[in-house]
C-alpha positions in Angstrom: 13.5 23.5 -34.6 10.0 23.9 -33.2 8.8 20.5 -33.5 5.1 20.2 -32.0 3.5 16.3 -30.6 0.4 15.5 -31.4 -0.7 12.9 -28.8 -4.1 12.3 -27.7 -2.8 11.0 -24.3 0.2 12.6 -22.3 -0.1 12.6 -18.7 -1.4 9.3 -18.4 1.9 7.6 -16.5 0.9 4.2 -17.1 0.7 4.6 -21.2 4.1 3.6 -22.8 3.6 5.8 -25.7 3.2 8.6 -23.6 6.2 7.6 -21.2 8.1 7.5 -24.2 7.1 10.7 -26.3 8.2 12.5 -22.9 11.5 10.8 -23.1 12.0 12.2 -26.6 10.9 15.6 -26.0 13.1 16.1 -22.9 15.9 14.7 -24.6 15.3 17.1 -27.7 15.0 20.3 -25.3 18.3 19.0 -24.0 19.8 19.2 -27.6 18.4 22.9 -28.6 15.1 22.4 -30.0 12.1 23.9 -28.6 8.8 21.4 -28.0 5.4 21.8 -27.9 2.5 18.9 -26.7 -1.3 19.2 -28.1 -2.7 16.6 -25.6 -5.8 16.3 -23.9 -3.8 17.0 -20.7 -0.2 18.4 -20.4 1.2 18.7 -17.2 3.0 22.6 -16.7 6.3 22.2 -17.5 8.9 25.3 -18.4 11.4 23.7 -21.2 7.9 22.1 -22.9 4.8 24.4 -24.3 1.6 22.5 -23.8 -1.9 22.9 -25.6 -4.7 21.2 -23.2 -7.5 20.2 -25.1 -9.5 18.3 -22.6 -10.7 14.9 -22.6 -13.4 13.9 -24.6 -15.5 11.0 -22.5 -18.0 9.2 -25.3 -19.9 7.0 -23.0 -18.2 3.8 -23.3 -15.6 4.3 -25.2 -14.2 6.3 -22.6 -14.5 3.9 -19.9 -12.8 1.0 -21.9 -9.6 2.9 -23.0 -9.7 4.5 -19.7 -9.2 1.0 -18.2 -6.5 0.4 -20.7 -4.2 3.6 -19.2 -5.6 5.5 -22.6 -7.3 8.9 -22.9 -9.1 10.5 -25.9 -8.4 14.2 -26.8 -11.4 17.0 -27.8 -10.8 18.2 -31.0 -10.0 22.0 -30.4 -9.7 23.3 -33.9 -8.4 26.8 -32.3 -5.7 25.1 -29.8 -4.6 22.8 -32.7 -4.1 25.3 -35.3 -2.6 27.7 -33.0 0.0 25.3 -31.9 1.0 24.1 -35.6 1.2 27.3 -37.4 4.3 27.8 -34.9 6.1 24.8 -35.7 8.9 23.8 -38.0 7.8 20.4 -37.7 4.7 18.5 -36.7 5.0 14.8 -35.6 1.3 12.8 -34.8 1.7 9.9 -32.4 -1.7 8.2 -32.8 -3.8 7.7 -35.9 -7.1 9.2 -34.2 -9.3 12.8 -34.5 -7.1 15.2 -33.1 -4.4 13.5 -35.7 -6.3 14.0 -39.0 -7.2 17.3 -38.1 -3.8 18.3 -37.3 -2.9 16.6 -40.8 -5.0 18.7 -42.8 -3.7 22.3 -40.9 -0.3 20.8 -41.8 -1.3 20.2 -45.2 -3.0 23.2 -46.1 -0.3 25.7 -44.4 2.3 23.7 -45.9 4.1 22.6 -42.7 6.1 19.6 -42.4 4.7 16.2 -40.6 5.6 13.2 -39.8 3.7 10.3 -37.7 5.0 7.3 -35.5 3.4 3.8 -35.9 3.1 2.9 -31.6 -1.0 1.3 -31.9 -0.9 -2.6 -32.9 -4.0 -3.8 -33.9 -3.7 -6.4 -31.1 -3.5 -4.2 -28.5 -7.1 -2.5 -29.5 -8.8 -6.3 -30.2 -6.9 -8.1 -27.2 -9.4 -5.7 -25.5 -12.6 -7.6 -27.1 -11.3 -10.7 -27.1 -10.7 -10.6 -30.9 -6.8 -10.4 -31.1 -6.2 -13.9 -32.6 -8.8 -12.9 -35.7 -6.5 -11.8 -38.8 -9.3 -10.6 -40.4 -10.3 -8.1 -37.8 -6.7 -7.4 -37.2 -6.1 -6.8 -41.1 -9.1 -4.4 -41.5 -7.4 -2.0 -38.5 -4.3 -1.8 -40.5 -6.2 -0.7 -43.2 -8.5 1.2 -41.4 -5.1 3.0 -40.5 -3.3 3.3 -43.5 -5.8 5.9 -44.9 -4.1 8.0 -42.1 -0.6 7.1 -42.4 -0.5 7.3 -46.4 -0.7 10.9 -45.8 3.0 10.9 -45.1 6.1 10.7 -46.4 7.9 9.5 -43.6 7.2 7.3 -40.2 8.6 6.3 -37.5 8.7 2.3 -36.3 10.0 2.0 -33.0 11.2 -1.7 -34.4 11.4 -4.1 -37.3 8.9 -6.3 -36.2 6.3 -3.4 -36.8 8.2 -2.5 -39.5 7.8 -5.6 -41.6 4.2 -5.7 -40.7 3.3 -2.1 -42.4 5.0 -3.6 -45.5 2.8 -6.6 -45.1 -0.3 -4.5 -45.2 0.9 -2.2 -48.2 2.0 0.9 -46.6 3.7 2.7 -48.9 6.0 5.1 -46.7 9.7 5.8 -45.7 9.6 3.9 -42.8 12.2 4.7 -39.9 13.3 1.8 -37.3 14.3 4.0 -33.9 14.0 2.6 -30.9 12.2 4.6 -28.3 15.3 4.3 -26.3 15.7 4.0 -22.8 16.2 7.1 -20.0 19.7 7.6 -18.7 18.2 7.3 -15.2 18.3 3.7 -15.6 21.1 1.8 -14.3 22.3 -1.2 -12.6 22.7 -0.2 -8.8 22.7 -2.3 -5.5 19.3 -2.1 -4.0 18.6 -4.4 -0.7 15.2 -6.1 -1.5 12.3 -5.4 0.7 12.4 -7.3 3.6 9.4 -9.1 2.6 11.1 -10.4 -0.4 14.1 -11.0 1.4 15.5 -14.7 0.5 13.0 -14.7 -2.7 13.9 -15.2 -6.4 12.1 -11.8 -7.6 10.5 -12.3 -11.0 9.4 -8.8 -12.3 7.4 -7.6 -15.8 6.6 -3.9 -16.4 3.6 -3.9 -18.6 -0.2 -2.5 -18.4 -2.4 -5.4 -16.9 -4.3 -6.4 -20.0 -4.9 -9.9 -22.0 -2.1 -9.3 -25.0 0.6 -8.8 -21.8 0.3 -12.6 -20.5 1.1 -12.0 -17.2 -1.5 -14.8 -16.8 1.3 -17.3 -18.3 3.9 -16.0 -15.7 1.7 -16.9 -12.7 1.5 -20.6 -14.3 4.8 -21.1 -15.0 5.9 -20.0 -11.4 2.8 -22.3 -10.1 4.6 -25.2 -11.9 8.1 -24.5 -11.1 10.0 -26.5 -8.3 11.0 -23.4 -6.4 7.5 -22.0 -6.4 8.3 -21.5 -2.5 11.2 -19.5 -3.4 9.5 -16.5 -6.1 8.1 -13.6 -5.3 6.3 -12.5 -8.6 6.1 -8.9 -9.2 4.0 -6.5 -11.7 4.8 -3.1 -12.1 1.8 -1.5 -14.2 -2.2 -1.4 -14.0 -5.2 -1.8 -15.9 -8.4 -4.1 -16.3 -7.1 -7.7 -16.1 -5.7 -6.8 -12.5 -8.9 -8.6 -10.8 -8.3 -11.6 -13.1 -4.7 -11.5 -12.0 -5.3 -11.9 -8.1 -7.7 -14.5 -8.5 -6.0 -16.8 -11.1 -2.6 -16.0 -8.7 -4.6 -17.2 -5.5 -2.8 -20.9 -4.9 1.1 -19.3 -4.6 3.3 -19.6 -1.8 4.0 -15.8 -1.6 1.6 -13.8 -3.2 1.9 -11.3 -6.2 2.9 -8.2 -5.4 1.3 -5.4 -7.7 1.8 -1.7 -7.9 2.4 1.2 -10.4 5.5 3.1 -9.4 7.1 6.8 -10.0 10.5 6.5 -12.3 12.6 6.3 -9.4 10.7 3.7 -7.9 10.7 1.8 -10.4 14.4 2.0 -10.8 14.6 0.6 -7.4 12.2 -2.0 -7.8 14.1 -3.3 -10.7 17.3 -3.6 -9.2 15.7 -5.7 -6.5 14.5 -8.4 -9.3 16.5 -11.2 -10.2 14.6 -12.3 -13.8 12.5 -10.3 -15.3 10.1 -11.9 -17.8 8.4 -10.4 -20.5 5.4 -12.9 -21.5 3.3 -10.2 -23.9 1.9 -11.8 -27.2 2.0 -8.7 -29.0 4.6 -5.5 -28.5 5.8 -3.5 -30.6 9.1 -2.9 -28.3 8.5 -2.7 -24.8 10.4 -0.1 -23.2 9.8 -1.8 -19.9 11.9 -5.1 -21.0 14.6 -2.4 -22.2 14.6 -0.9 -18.5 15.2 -4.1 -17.1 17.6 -5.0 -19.1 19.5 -1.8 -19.2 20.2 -2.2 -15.6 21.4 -5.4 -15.7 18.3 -8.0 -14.9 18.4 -10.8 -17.4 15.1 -11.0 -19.3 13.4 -14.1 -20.4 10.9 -13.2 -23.8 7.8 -14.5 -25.7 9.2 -15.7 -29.0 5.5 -14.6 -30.8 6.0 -13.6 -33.8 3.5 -10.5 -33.1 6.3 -9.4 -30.3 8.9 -7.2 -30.9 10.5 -7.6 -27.9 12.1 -11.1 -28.6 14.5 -8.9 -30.7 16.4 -8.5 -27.0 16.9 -12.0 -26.6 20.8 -12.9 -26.9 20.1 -16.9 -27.4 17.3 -19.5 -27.1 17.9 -19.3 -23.0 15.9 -15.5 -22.8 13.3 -17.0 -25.4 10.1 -19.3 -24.5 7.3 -20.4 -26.7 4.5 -17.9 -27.2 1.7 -18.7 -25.0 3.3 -21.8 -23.6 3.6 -21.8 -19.2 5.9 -25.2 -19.3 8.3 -23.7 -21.8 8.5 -20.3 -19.6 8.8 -22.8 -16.6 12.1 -24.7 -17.4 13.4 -21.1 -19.1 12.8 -19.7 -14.8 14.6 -22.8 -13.4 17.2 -22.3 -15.4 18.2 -19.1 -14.3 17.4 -20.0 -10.7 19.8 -22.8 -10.9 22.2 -20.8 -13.0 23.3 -18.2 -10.8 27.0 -17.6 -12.2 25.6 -18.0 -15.6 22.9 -15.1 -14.9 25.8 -12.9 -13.2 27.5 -13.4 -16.5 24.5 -12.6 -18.8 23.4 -9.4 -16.2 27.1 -7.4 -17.4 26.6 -8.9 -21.2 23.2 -7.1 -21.5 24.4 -3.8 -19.7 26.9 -3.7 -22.3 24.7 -4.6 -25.1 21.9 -1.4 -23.7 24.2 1.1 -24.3 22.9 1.3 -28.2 19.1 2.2 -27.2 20.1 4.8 -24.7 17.8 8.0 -25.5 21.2 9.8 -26.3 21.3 7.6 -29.4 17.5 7.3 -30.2 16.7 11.1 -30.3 19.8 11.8 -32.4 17.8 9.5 -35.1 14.6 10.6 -34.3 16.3 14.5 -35.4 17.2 13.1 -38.5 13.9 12.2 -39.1 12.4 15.4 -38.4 15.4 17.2 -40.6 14.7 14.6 -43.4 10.8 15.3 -43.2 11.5 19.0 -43.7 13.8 18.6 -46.5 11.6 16.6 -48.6 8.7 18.9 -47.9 10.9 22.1 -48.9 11.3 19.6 -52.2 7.7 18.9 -52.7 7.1 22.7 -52.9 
């Protein structure tokens, strides 16, 4: 097939929906298919056709989703249409204006389309301090099902989000695929840095934003009895980073931040010893799936709002939502635990093997041939 993304934001490395769309269309070049990217930006790249539309920078608006690793597309009608009426199949990552125009080409050409459900509400009113009003987060969903009632069939990269489109009426064949996890990521002996040398390392992977709680990780480590012993460590970016360092002043050894190339990062997490993810709202978290693919045992939010709890094995990789004492006891566990953890680190290698990309893009195909089929039908 020719199967064409639409995705507003490609080359920005620190947005997971864009780390994983490039996951899926390297994997689906691997398997025969050819791929092309409308994006604002896409990066030259031989096995992928790209369509740069630019970035369109509304005063404001720009500057907040900037902060937030996220990037706007222009609306070139020419590129857009250009770049569909090639395609076997056209599948729209975001709900925005680059997607609804590319929805009506595909409409009035007859072209298949499909679209992926990756934006939560939460993660747009986390941003304006407005994630914890259902009202607000209700009227986005609806706000978005004007787009997304336009087809037939969607992908949900979990239950969780699944069972909250049904919640809010939508109406579609809705697919559960993972967004899988890269092959490159595996358990490996990695010496720590020597700073961290003799520390318990305590890593999340996740943008710096209020939704991610790494807030909650730096007071559960601050009330811990082997505070003196963790080295907390954030691998991501964005606006709450400020916040962060200030609120993460009073520990022994402070935070280490940065935002790290794949193979860094497979390094980095081979050097952890926990990795907690403390988000209130997710709709997977690939980064949690990294983690755990290469052995490091996680310890999850339990809020409802968080797909990622669907990783936890029991109750001792689960803490209350939003709760720094529960997350505390859940750390000093696995600190005290050592034999325990070695045991849960080969359990969870073992159990990572079913959201491997080889798996994930093999559904993700099906999709696409399903969405074709039942447009051929439809005609």
């Amino acid at each position: 097939m020719v199967i064409t993304f639409i995705i507003d934001s490609y080359d920005e490395s620190s947005n997971g929906i864009a780390t994983s769309t490039k996951r899926f269309a390297k994997k689906l070049v691997e398997m025969g298919h050819s791929i092309q990217v409308v994006a604002s930006s896409v990066s030259a790249n031989g096995d992928i056709k790209g369509y740069n539309l630019g970035v369109s920078k509304v005063p404001i608006l720009y500057q907040v989703s900037k902060s937030q690793g996220f990037v706007f597309a222009k609306c070139n009608k020419k590129e857009i249409k250009e770049a569909i009426l090639r395609s076997d199949i056209v599948h729209h990552l975001m709900p925005f204006k680059i997607e609804r125009y590319a929805k009506k080409i595909c409409d009035r050409y007859h072209i298949p389309s499909s679209a992926a459900f990756h934006l939560q509400p939460e993660n747009i009113t986390s941003t304006i301090h407005l994630n914890k009003v259902e009202a607000v987060n209700r009227y986005i969903y609806k706000k978005f099902k004007k787009f997304y009632d336009k087809f037939d069939h969607i992908h949900c990269p979990s239950n969780m989000i699944k069972e909250q489109l049904v919640l809010n009426g939508y109406k579609s064949q809705l697919h559960v695929i993972s967004n899988g996890v890269s092959n490159s990521f595996k358990a490996k002996h990695i010496p720590k840095k020597q700073e961290w040398q003799g520390k318990f390392v305590i890593l999340m992977i996740a943008r710096l934003s209020e939704e991610k709680r790494q807030d909650l990780i730096i007071e559960a480590v601050k009330q811990s009895k082997y505070e003196k012993d963790i080295q907390i460590v954030f691998a991501g970016k964005g606006p709450t980073y400020a916040q962060l360092v200030k609120l993460s002043s009073g520990l022994t050894n402070p935070v280490s931040f940065g935002f790290y190339c794949e193979n860094e990062l497979i390094d980095i997490i081979n050097m952890a010893d926990l990795y907690v993810h403390a988000s209130d709202a997710e709709i997977e978290a690939i980064g949690c799936m990294e983690a755990f693919t290469c052995g490091v045992v996680p310890v999850i939010s339990d809020s409802k709002l968080s797909a990622t709890n669907q990783f936890a094995i029991d109750e001792m990789n689960l803490f209350r939502h939003g709760d720094a004492l529960s997350l505390q006891s859940k750390i000093d566990y696995w600190f005290e635990n050592p034999e325990q953890k070695k045991i849960r680190s080969n359990e969870y290698i073992i159990y990572a093997q079913k959201y491997s990309i080889n798996n994930t893009a093999k559904e993700l195909e099906k999709m696409f041939y399903d969405t074709i089929r039942d447009s051929k039908k439809s005609k």
